[in-house]
C-alpha positions in Angstrom: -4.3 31.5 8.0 -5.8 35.1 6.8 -8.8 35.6 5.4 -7.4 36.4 1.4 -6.1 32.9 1.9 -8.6 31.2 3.5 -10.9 32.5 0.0 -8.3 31.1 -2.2 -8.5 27.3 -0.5 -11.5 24.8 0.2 -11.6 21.3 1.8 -11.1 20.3 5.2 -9.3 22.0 7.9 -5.7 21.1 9.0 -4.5 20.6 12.6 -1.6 23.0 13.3 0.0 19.9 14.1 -0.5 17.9 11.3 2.6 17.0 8.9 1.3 18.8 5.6 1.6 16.7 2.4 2.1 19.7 -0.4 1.7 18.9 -4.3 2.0 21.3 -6.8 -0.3 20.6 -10.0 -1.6 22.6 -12.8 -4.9 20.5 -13.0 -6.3 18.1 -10.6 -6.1 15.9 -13.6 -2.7 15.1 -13.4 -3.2 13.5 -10.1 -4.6 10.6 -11.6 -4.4 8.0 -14.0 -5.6 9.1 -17.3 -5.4 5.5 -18.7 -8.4 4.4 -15.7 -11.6 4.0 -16.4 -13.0 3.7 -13.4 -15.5 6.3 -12.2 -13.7 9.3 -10.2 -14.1 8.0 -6.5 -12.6 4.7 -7.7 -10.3 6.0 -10.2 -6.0 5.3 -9.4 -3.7 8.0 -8.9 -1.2 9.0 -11.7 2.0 6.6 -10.4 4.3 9.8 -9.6 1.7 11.4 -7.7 1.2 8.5 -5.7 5.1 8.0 -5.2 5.5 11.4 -4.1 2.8 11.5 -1.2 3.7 7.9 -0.2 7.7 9.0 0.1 6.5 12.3 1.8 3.9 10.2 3.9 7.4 7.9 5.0 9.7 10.5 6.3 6.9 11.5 8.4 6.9 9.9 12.1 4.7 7.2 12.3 2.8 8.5 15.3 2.0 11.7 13.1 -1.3 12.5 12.0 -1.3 13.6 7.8 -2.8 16.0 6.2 -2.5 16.8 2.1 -2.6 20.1 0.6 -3.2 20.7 -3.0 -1.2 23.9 -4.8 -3.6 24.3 -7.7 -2.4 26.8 -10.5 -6.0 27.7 -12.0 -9.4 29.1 -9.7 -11.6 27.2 -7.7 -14.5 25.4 -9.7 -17.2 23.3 -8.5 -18.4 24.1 -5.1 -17.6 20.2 -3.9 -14.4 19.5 -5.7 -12.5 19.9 -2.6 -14.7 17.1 -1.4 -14.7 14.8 -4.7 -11.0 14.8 -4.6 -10.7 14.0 -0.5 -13.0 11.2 -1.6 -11.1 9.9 -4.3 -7.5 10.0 -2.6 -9.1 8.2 0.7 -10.8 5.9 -1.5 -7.4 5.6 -3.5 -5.6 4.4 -0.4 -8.6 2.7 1.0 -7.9 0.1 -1.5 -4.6 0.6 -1.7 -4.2 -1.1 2.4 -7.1 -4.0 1.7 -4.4 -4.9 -1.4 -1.8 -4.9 0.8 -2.9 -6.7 3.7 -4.1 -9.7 0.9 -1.1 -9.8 0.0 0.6 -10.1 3.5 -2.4 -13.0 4.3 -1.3 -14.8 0.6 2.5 -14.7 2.2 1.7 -15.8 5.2 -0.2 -18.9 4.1 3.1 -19.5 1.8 4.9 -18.7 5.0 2.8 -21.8 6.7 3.0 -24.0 3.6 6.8 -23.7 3.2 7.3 -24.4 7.1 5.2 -27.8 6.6 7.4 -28.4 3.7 10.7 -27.8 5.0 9.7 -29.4 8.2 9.1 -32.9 6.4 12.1 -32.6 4.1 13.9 -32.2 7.4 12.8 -34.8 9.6 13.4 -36.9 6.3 17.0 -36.1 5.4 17.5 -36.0 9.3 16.2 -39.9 9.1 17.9 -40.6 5.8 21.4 -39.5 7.1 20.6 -41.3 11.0 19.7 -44.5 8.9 23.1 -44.2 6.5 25.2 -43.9 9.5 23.7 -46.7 11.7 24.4 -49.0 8.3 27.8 -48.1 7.6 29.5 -46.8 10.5 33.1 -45.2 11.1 32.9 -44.5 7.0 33.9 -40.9 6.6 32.0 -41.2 2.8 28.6 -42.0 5.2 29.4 -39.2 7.6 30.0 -37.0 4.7 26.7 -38.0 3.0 24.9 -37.6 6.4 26.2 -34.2 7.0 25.4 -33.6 3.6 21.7 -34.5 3.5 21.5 -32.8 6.8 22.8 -29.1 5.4 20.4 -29.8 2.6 17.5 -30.4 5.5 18.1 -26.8 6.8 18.4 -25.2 3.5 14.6 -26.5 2.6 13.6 -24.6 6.1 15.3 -20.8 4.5 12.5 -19.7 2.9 9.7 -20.3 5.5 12.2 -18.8 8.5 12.7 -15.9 6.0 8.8 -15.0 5.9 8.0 -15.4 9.8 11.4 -13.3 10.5 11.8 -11.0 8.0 9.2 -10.7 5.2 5.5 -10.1 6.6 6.3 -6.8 9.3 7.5 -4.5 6.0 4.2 -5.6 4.3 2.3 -5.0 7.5 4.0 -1.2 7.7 3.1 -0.3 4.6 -0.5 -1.8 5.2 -1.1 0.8 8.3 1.0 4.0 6.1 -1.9 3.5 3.5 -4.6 3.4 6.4 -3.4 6.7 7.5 -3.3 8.3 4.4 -6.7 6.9 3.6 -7.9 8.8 6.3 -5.8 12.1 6.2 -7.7 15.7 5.8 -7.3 17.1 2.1 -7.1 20.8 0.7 -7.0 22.3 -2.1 -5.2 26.2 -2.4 -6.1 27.9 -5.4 -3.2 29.7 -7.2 -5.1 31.0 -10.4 -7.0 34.0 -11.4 -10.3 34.3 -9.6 -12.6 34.7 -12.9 -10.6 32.1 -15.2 -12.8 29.5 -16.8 -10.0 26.9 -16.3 -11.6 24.7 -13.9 -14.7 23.7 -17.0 -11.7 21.7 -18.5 -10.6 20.2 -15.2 -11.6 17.2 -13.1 -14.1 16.5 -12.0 -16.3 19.0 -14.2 -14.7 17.2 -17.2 -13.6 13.5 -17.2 -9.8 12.7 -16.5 -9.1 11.1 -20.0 -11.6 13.0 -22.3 -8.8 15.5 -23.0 -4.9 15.8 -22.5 -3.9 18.4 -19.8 -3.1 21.6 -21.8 0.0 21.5 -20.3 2.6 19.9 -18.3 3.0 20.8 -14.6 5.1 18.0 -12.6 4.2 17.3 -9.2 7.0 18.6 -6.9 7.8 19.1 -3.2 7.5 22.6 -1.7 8.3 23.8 1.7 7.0 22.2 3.9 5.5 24.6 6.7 4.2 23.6 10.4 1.3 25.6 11.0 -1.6 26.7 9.3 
């Protein structure tokens, strides 16, 4: 990286070997949710932002540390904004896992209560159908209804074999893709005029929804590059 660049950026440093999230914005303010509340460390990321880095953050291999850099069209502002926003995404994702693995530990204790269910529907139909053909045996009508009340046994034991098989390890997957982007490096390169006043209307100097962007800039993909 030269030194005209390296004056143009702030935040952390990126390993050479890092795979390079890139977002280009026009304000750090479109990042996140304008509709939020919440102070800025807490605050959610706009839903296309998030999309973006998370389907970025995907194609990735999963062995490969992250790192997210920040194409911002104005100058650089606050001395520590680099920081506030490495704080907010991490925190952002932070969250984003501990919500994710509650809701894998809520499945799994469906998982466990729909096992116990379809186990005793089972070994009830199972009995049901034993006891049917032990009191009318050789009639195809009883071996039909056995057969019958033994399909429907099995079918009450779908849902629980489709939790413990299939359901939980996507859930888990995304759980540890959110732990490494709650933990990935973030900076932010400055693409403005050094002297503009821009960054005054900008987060975090000014508050994501006391003002509408004064303009539209979409977050989009650029190349991506493998060194810094």
């Amino acid at each position: 990286m030269t030194l005209k660049s390296e004056q143009r950026s702030a935040g952390d440093s990126l390993p050479s070997s890092c795979v390079r999230i890139e977002v280009h914005v026009g304000e750090l303010r479109q990042l996140f949710d304008a509709l939020d509340p919440s102070p800025f460390r807490e605050r959610d990321l706009d839903p296309k932002a998030e999309e973006f880095i998370v389907g970025w953050a995907k194609e990735a291999p999963r062995d490969a540390n992250l790192g997210l850099v920040i194409y911002l069209d104005r100058a650089a502002g606050l001395p520590d904004e680099a920081t506030a926003l490495r704080d907010a995404v991490q925190e952002y994702f932070k969250q984003r896992a501990l919500v994710t693995r509650r809701r894998l530990r809520e499945l799994l204790r469906r998982g466990r209560v729909s096992l116990l269910i379809g186990l005793i529907t089972l070994s009830i139909l199972f009995v049901l159908g034993d006891l049917l053909g032990k009191a009318i045996p050789g009639s195809r009508t009883a071996e039909l209804v056995r057969e019958s009340l033994l399909i429907g046994g099995w079918v009450a034991m779908w849902r629980p074999l489709e939790i413990f098989l299939y359901d939980w390890w996507p859930i888990l997957r995304e759980a540890r893709l959110f732990d490494r982007l709650a933990s990935m490096p973030v900076r932010i390169v400055y693409k403005g005029a050094e002297r503009s006043s821009a960054w005054q209307d900008d987060w975090p100097a000014a508050p994501v929804n006391e003002k509408p962007a004064k303009h539209v800039a979409s977050v989009s993909p650029r190349e991506k590059v493998g060194g810094s």
